[in-house]
Backbone bond lengths (Angstrom), bond angles and torsions (degrees), N, CA, C in turn:
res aa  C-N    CA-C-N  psi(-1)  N-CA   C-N-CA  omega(-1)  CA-C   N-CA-C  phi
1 X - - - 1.465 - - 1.529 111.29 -
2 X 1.420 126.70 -58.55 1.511 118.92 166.71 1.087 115.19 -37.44
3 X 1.757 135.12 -61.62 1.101 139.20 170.07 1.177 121.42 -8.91
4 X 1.577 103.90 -62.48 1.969 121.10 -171.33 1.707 81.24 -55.14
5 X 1.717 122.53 -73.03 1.331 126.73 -140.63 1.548 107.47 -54.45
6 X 1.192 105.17 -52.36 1.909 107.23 170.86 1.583 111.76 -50.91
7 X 1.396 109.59 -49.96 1.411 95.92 166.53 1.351 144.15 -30.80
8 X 1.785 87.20 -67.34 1.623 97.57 159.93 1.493 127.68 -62.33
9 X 0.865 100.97 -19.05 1.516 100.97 -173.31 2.148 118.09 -89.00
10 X 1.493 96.91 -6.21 1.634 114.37 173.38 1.656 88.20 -84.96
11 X 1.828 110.69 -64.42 1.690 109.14 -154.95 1.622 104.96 -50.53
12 X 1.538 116.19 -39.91 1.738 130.45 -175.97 1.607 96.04 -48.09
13 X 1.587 109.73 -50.82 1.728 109.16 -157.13 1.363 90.61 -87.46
14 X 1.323 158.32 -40.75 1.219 146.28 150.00 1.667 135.53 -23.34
15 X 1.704 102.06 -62.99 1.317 108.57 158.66 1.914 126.55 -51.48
16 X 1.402 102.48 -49.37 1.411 108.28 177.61 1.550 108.58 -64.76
17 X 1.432 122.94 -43.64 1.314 111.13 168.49 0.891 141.31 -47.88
18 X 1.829 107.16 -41.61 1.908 106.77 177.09 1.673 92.30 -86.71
19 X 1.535 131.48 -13.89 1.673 97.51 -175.92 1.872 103.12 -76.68
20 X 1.468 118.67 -15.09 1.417 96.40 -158.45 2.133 97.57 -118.81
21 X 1.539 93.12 36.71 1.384 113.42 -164.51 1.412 107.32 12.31
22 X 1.573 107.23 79.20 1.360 101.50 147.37 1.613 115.95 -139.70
23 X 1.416 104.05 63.56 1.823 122.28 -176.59 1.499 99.77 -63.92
24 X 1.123 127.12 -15.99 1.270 113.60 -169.53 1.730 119.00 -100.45
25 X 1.547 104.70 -22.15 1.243 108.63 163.69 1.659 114.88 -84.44
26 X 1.664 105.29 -22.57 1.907 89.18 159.67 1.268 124.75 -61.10
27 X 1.698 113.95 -55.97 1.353 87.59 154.67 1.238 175.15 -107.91
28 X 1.394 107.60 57.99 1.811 155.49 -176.42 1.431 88.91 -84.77
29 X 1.594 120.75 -66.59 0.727 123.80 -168.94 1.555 128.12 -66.40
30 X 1.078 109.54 -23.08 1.584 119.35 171.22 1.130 135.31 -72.47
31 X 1.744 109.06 -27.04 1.067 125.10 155.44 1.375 130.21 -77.37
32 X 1.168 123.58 -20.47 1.405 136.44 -153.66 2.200 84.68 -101.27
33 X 1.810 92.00 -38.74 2.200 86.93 -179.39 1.534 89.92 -60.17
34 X 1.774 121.74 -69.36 1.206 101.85 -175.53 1.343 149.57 -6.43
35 X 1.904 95.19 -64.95 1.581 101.63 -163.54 1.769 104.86 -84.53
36 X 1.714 109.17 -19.44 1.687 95.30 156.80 1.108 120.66 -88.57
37 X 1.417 145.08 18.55 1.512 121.72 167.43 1.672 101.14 -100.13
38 X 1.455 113.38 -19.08 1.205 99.68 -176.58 1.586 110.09 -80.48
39 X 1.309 123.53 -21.80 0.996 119.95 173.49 1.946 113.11 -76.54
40 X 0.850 109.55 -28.76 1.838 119.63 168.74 1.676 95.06 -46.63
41 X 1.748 98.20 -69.61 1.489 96.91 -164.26 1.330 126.36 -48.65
42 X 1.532 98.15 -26.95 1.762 106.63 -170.18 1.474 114.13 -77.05
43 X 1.613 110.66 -39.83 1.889 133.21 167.37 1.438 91.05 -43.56
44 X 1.616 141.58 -70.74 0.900 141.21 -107.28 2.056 106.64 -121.14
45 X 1.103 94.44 -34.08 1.423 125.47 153.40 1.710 99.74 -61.55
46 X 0.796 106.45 -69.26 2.154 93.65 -172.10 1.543 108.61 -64.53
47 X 1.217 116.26 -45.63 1.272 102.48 178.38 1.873 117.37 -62.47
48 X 1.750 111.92 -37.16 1.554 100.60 165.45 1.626 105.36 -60.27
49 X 0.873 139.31 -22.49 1.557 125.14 -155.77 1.443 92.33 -85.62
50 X 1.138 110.01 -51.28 2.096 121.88 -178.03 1.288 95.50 -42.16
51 X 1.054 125.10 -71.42 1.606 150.17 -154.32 2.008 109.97 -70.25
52 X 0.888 109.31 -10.52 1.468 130.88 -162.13 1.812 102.80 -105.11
53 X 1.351 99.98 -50.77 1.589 129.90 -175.36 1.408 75.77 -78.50
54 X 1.202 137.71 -128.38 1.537 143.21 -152.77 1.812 97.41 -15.10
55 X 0.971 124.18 -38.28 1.290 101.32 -158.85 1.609 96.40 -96.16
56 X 1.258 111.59 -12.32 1.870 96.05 164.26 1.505 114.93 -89.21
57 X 1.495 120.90 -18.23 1.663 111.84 151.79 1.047 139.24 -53.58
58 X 1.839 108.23 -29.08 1.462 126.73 163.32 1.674 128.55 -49.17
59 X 1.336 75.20 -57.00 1.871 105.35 175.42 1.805 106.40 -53.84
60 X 1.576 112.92 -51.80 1.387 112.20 175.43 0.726 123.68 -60.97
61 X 1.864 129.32 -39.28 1.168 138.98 -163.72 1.423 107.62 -73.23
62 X 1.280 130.21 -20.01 0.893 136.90 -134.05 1.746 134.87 53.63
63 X 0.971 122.79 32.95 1.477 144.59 178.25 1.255 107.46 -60.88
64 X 1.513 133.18 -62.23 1.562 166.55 155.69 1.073 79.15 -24.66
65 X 1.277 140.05 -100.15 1.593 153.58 -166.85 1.771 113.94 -20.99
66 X 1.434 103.67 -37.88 1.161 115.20 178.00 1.340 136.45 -88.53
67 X 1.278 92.86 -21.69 1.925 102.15 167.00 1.426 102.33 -82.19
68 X 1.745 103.06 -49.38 1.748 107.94 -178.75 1.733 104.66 -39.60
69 X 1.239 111.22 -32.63 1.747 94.80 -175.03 1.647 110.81 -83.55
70 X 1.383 92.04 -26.35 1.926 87.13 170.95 1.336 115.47 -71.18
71 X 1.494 121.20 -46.46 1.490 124.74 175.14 1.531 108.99 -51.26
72 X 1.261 125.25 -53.59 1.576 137.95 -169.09 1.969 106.68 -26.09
73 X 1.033 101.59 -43.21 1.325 85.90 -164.88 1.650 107.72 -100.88
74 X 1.315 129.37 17.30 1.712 167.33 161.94 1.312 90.31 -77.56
75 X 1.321 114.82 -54.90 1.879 111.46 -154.78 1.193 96.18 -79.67
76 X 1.413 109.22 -42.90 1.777 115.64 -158.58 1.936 112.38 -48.18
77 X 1.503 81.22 -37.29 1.777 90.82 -175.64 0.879 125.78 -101.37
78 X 1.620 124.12 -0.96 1.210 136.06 178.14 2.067 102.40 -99.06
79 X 1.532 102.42 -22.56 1.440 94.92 171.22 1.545 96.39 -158.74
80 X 1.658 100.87 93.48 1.407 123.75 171.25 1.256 116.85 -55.06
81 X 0.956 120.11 -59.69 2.032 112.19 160.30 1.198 143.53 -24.57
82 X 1.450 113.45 -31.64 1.810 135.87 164.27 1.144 94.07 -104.49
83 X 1.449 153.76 16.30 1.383 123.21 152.26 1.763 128.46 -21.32
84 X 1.759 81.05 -53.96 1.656 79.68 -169.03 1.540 107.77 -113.57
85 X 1.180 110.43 41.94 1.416 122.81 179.39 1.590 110.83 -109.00
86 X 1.040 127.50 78.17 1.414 117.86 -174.08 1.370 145.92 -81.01
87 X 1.934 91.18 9.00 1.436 125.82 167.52 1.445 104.57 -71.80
88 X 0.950 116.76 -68.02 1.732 123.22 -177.91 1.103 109.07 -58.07
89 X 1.424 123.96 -32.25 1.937 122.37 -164.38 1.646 84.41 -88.10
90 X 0.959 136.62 -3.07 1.680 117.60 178.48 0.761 93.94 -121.68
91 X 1.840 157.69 -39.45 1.683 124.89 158.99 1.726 112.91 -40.72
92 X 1.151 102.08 -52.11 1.611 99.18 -179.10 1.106 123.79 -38.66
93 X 1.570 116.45 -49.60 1.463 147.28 -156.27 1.756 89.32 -75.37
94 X 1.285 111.06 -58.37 1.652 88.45 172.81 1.151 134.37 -112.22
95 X 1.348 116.86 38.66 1.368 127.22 165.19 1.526 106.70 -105.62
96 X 2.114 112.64 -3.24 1.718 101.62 -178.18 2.003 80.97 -97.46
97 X 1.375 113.19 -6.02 1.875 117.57 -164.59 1.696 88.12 -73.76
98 X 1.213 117.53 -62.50 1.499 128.81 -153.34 1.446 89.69 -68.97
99 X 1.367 144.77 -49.21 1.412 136.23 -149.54 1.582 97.87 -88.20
100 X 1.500 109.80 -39.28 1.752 106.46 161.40 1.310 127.16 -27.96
101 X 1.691 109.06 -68.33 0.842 124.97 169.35 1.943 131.82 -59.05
102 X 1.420 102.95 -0.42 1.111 99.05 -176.50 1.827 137.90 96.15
103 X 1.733 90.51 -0.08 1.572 100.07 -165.63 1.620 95.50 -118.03
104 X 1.286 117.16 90.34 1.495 118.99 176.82 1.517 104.98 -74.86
105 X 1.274 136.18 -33.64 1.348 142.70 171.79 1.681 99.98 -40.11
106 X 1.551 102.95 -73.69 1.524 98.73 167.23 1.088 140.63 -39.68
107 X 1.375 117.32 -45.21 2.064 135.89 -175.48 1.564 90.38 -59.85
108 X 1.485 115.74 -65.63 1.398 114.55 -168.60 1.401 126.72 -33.23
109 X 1.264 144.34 -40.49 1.382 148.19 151.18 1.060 118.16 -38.68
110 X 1.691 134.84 -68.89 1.182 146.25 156.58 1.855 114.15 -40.56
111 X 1.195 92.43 -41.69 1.775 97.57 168.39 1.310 109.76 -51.64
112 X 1.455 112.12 -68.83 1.543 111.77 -173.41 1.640 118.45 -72.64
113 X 0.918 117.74 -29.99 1.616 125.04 155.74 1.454 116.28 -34.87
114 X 1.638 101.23 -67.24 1.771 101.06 -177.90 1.720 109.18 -62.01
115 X 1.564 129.31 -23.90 1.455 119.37 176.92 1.195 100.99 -60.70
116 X 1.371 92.43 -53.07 2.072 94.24 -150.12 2.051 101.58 -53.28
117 X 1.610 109.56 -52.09 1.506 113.58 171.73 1.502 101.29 -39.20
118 X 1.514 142.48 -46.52 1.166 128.73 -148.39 1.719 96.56 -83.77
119 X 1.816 107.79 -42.56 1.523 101.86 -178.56 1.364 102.77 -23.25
120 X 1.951 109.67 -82.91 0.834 164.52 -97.85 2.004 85.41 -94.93
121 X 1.345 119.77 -26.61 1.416 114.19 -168.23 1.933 82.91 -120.85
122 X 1.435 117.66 29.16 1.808 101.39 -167.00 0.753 144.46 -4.08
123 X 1.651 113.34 75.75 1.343 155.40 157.98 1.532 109.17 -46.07
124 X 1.407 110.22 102.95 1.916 97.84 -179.86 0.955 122.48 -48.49
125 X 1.442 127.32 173.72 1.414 124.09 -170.74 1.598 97.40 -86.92
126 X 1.122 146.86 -36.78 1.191 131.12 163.25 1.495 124.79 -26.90
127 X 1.110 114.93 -70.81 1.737 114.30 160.60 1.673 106.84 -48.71
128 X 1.343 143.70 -34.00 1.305 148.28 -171.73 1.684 99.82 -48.19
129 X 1.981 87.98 -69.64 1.393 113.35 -164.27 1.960 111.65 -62.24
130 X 1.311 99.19 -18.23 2.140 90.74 -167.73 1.709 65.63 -84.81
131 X 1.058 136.15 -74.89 2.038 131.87 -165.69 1.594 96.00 -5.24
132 X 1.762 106.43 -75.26 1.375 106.57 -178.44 1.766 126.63 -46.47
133 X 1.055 104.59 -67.66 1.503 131.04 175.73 1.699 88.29 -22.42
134 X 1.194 115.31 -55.67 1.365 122.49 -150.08 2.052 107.89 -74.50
135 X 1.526 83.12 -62.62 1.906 87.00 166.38 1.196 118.89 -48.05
136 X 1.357 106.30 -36.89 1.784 99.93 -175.27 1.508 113.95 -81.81
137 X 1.148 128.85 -0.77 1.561 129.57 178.57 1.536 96.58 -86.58
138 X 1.372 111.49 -57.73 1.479 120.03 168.81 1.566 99.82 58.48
139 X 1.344 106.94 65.05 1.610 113.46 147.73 0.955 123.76 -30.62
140 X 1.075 138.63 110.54 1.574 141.67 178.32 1.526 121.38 -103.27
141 X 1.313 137.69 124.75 1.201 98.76 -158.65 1.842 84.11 -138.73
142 X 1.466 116.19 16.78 1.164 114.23 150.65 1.631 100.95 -157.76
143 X 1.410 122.15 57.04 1.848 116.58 162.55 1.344 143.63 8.58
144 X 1.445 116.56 13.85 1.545 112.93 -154.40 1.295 119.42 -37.38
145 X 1.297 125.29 -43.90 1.662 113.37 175.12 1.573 127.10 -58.45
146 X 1.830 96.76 -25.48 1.984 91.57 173.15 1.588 94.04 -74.52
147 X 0.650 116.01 -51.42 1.858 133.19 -140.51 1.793 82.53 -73.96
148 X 0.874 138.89 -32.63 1.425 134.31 161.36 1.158 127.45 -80.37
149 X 1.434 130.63 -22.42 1.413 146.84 -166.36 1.856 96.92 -93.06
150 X 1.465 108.87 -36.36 1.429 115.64 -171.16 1.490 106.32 -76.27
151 X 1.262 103.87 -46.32 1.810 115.27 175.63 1.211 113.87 -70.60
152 X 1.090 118.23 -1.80 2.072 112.41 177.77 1.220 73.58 -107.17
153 X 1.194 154.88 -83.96 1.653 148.40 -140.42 1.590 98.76 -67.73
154 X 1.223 130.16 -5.42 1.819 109.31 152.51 1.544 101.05 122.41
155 X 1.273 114.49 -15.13 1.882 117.28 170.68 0.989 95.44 -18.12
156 X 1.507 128.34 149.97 1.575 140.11 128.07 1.229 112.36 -72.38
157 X 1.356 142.55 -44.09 1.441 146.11 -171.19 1.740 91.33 -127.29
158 X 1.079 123.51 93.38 1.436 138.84 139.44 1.298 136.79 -41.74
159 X 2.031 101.89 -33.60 1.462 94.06 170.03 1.594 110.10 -118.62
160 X 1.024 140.63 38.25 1.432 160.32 154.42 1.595 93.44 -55.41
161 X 0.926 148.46 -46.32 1.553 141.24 155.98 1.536 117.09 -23.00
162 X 1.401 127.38 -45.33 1.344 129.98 -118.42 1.591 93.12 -89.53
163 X 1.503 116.27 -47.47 1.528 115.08 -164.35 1.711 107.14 -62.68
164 X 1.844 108.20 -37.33 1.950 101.52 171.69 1.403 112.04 -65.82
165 X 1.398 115.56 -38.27 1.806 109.04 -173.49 1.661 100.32 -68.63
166 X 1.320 111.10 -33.05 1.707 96.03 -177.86 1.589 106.96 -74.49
167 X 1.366 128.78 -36.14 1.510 126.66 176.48 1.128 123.18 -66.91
168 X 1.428 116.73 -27.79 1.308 119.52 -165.98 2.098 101.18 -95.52
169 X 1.188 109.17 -27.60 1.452 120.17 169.00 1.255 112.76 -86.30
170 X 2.053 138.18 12.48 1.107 86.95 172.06 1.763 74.93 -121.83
171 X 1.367 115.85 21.14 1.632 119.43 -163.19 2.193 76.13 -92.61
172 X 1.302 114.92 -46.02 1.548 100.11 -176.59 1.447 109.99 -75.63
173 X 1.165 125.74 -34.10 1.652 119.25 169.61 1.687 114.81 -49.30
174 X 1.322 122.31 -40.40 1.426 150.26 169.13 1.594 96.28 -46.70
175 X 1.141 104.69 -60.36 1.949 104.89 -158.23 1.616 96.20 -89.75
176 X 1.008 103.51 -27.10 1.509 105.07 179.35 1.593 122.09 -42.81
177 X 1.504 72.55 -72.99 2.430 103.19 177.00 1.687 90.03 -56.96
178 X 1.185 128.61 -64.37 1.486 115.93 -177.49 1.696 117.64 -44.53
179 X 1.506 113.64 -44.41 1.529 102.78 -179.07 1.237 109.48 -51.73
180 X 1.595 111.69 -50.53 1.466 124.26 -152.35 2.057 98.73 -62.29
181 X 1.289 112.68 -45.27 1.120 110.59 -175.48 1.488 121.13 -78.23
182 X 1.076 103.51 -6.03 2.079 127.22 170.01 1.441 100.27 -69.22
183 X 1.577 109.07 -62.32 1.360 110.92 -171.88 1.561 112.96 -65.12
184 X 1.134 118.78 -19.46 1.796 103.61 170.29 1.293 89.40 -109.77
185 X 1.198 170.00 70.47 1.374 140.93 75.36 1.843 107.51 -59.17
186 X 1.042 117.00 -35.93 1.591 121.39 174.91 1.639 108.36 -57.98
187 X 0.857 104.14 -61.20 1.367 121.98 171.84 1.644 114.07 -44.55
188 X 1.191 111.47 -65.10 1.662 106.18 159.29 1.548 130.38 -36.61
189 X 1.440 101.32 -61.42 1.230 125.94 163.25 1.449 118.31 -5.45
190 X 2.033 93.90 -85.08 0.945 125.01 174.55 1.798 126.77 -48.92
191 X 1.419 113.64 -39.84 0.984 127.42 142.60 1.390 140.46 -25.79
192 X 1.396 115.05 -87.48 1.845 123.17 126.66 1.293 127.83 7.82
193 X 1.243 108.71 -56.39 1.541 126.70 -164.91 1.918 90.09 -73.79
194 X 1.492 106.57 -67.82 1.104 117.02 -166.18 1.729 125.78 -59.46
195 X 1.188 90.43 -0.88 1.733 103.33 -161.35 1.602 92.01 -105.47
C-alpha cells in the first residue's frame, strides 16, 4: 500500500512539474532530498550504533541487573503473574532499559522475547496488554534518534523537546495501565453479571 502512495506521489510531482515548467527545480530538489537523508541516516545511524554498544556493556557489566532489581518490585505489581518468573521480569527489565534510553531498535528483541516467554508460561492478556501499553509510551529519558535527527537538521537546542516527550509519555503510560486495568474490572463485571 505505501508503495502505490509514493508512487503516486513521484507521478503527481512529475506531472505538476512539466505542467507548471519547473522540471528543473524537481530535480534540484531530488538531489538536494538525497544528499540530506543520507546524511540523516549516517547522524542517526551512529548515534543508534553508540547507544546500542553502551547498552550491551551495560548488559555485561551487569548494569541491566541493577535497575532490573530496582524495577522488580514496579513489575511485580504491575504484572502479578511473573512475580516469580524471572525470565520475563528481565526481558521486560530491558526492553523498559533500552526504550529509556532511547534505542527502540534494541527494546524490540527483548520486547518480543518477554511476549513469546509470557505465551509460553500463559500469562493473561491483562499482564500481556499493561507489557504493551507500557512499550508503546516508551519513556524516553534520553531520545537519541530525535535528539540526533533534530541536530543534523540545524536545531540550536536539540534537547528543548525532552521535558513534553517525558510528560506527555508518562501522562499516556498513566492512562494507558488505567484503561488496561478498567477493562478487566469490566470484564469481571460482565462476567458476574452472566454467571
Amino acid at each position: 500500500m505505501i508503495g502505490k502512495v509514493w508512487s503516486a506521489m513521484i507521478i503527481i510531482s512529475f506531472v505538476c512539474s512539466l505542467f507548471t515548467n519547473k522540471i528543473n527545480d524537481l530535480g534540484n530538489a531530488i538531489i538536494e532530498g538525497t544528499n540530506q537523508s543520507l546524511n540523516i541516516v549516517l547522524i542517526t545511524a551512529g548515534a543508534i550504533i553508540f547507544w546500542s554498544g553502551i547498552m550491551k556493556i551495560a548488559q555485561n557489566s551487569g548494569f541491566t541487573k541493577a535497575i532490573s532489581r530496582l524495577l522488580f518490585p514496579v513489575l511485580k505489581f504491575l504484572f502479578p503473574e511473573c512475580a516469580n518468573k524471572e525470565k520475563i521480569l528481565d526481558s521486560i527489565c530491558i526492553n523498559i532499559v533500552s526504550n529509556m534510553l532511547g534505542l527502540s531498535n534494541a527494546a524490540t528483541p527483548s520486547g518480543i522475547k518477554a511476549i513469546r516467554e509470557m505465551k509460553k508460561e500463559e500469562i493473561s492478556l491483562e499482564n500481556i496488554s499493561t507489557f504493551l501499553m507500557m512499550n508503546m509510551s516508551c519513556i524516553q529519558l534520553a531520545p537519541t534518534f530525535l535528539v540526533a535527527l533534530r541536530k543534523s537538521l540545524g536545531s540550536n537546542s536539540p534537547y528543548i523537546i525532552l521535558p513534553k516527550m517525558w510528560i506527555s509519555s508518562l501522562v499516556f503510560l498513566i492512562t494507558g495501565i488505567f484503561l488496561v486495568k478498567i477493562s478487566k474490572i469490566k470484564v469481571h463485571q460482565t462476567i458476574g453479571k452472566r454467571c
